[in-house]
C-alpha positions as CSV (number, residue, x, y, z in Angstrom):
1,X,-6.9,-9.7,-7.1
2,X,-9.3,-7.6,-9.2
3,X,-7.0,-7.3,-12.1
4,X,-6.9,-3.7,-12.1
5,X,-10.2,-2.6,-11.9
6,X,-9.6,-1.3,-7.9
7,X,-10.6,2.2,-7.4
8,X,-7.2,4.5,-7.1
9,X,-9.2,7.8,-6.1
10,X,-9.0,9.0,-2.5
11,X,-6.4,9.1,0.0
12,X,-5.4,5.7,1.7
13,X,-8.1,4.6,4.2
14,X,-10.7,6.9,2.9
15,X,-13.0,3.6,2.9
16,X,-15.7,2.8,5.0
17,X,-19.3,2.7,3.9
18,X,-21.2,0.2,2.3
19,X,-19.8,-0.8,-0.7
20,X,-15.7,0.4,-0.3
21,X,-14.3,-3.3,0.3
22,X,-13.7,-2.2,3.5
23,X,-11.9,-5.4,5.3
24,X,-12.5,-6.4,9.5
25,X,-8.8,-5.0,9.7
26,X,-10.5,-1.4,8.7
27,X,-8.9,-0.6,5.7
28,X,-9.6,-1.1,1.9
29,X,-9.2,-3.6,-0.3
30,X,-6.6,-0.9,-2.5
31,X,-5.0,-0.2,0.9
32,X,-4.3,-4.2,1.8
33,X,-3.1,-5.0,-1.4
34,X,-0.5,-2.0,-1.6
35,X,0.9,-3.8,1.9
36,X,0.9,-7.2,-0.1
37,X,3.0,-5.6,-3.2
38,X,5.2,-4.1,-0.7
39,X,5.7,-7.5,1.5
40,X,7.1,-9.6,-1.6
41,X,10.6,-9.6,-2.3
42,X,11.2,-8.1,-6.2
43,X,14.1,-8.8,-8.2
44,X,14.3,-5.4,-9.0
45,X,12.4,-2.1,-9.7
46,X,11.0,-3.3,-13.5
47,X,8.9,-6.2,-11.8
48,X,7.5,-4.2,-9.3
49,X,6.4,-1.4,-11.3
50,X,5.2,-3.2,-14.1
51,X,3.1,-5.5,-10.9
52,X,1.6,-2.2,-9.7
53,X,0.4,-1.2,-12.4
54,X,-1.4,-4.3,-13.5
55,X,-2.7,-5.5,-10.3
56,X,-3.2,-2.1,-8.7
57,X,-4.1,-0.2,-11.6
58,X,-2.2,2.5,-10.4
59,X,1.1,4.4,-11.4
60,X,3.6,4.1,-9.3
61,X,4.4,7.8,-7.9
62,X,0.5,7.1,-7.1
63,X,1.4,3.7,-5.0
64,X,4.4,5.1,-3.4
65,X,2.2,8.1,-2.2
66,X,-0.5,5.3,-0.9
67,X,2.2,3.6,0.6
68,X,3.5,6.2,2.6
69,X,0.7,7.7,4.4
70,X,-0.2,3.6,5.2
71,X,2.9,3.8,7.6
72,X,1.7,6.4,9.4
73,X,-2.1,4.7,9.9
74,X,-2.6,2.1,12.6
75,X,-4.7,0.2,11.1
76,X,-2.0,-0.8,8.5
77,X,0.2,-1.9,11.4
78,X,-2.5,-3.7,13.0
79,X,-2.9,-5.5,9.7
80,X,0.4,-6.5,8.6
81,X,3.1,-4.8,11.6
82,X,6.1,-6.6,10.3
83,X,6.0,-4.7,6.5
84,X,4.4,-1.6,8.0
85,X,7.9,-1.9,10.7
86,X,10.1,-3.0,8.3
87,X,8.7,0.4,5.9
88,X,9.0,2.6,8.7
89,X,12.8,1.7,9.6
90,X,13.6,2.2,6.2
91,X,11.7,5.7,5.6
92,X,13.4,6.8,8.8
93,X,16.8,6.1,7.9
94,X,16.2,8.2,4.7
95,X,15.0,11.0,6.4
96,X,18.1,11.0,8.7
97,X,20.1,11.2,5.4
98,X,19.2,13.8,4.4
């Protein structure tokens, strides 16, 4: 990882020129590693915060608004389909919740 220094502007999958760290799977750098923070297992919510923040260099309201509209892009679930599934089942049974 970058250490932080990641761009956090745009919404998720706005790359795609020259320069954006655009990967063969079509999305960003930023976008891949959200889906790698996401595939680990955390211990709890302290961890994983304090991990997006320093790795991302992002707040996490920002990540978690990253994160959702990758579940709803294909080329996340091209990329990584098991997380991307696993996210979506779990966003789903929210939403039926409520």
């Amino acid at each position: 990882m970058s250490g932080g220094t990641e761009s956090a502007g745009g919404p998720a999958g706005s790359g795609g020129g020259p320069g954006t760290g655009e990967s063969s799977s079509g999305l960003s750098a930023r976008d891949e590693a959200v889906l790698a923070v996401e595939r680990r297992s955390w211990p709890g919510p302290g961890p994983k915060e304090r991990a997006i923040r320093e790795q991302l260099g992002i707040s996490p309201t920002r990540y978690y608004q990253l994160l959702n509209a990758l579940l709803d892009d294909p080329r996340a679930l091209a990329h990584d389909p098991v997380t991307v599934n696993r996210l979506r089942r779990v966003r789903d049974a929210r939403r039926a919740r409520r």
